[in-house]
C-alpha positions in Angstrom: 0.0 0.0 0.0 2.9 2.3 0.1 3.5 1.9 -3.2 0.0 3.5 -4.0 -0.5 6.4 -1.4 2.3 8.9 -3.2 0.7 8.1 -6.6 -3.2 9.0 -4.6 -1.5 12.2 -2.7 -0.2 13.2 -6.2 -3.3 12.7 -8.1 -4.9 14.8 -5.4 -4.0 18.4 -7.0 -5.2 17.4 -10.0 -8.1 19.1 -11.4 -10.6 16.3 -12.3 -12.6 16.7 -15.9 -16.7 16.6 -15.5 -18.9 15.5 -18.0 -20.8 18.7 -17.4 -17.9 20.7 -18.4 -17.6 19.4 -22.1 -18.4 21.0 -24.7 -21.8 20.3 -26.2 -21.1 17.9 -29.3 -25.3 17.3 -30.1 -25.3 13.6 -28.7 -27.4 12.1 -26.1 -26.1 9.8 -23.0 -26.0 7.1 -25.2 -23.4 8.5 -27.3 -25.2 8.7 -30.7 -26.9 11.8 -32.4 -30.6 11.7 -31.1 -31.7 11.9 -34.9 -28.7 10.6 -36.1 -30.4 9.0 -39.3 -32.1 11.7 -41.5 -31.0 14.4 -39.5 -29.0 16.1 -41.9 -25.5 15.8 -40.9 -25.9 15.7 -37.4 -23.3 12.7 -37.5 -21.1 14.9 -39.5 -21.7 17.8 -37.1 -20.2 15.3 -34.3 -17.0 14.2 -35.6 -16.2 17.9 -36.7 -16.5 19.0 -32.9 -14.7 15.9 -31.9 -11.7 16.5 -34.5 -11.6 20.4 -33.8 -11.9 19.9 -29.7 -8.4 17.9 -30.3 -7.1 20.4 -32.2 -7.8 22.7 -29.8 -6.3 20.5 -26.8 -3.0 20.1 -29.4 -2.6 23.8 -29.8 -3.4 24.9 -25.8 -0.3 22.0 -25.3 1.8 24.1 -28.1 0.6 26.8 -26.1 2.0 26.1 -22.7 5.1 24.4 -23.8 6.5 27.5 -25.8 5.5 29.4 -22.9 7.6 27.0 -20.9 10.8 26.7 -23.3 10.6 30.9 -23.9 10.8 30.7 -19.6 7.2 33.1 -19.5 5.8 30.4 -17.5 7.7 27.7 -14.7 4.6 25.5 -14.9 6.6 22.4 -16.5 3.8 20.0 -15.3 0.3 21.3 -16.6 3.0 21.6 -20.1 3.4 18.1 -19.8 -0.1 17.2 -18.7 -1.5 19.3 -21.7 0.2 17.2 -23.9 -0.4 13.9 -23.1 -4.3 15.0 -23.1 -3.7 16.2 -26.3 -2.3 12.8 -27.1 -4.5 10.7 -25.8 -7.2 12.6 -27.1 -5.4 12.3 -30.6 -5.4 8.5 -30.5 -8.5 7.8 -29.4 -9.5 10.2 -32.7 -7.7 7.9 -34.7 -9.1 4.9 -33.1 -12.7 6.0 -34.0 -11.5 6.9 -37.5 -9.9 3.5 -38.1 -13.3 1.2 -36.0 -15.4 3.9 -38.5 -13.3 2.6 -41.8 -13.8 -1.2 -40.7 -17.6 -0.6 -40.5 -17.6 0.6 -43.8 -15.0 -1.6 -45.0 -17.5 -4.5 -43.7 -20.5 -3.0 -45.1 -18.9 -2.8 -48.7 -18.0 -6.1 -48.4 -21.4 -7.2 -47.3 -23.8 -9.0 -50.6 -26.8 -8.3 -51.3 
């Protein structure tokens, strides 16, 4: 158990991310676009937020690491935390894009 209390006493001062404090993408709690199927690219809609919210999380980590290496900010660890959000959030993008590119890979493969 020592082992895991400095890892818990670190995690502490970490600010913790609420699902109330996303950014509105158009989806219900299941995940999918409540009209997702005739709504007029309401899917579309989606994946644009998605792709530009890691965009965003990639450019506040370019952000706080030149402020870091320039020395206008001593906050090394919210540069580092910054971006591996911004990489995690990066692969998970591609993970969607490459499960999205099986479906339709399936699908085309599919006779009717």
């Amino acid at each position: 158990m020592s082992s895991i209390s400095p890892v818990n006493s670190a995690l502490t001062g970490l600010p913790l991310i609420r699902p109330e404090s996303l950014p509105p993408t158009g989806a219900t709690s299941s995940g999918l676009s409540s009209g997702a199927v005739g709504s007029g690219g309401s899917f579309s809609n989606m994946l644009d937020g998605l792709v530009s919210s890691v965009g965003a999380k990639e450019a506040t980590a370019d952000d706080l690491t030149r402020k870091v290496l320039l020395g206008q900010s001593g906050s090394l660890h919210q540069s580092v935390i910054a971006m591996q959000e911004a990489s995690v959030a990066f692969s998970l993008m591609v993970q969607v894009r490459n499960k999205l590119v099986d479906s339709y890979q399936e699908l085309m493969r599919m006779q009717v």
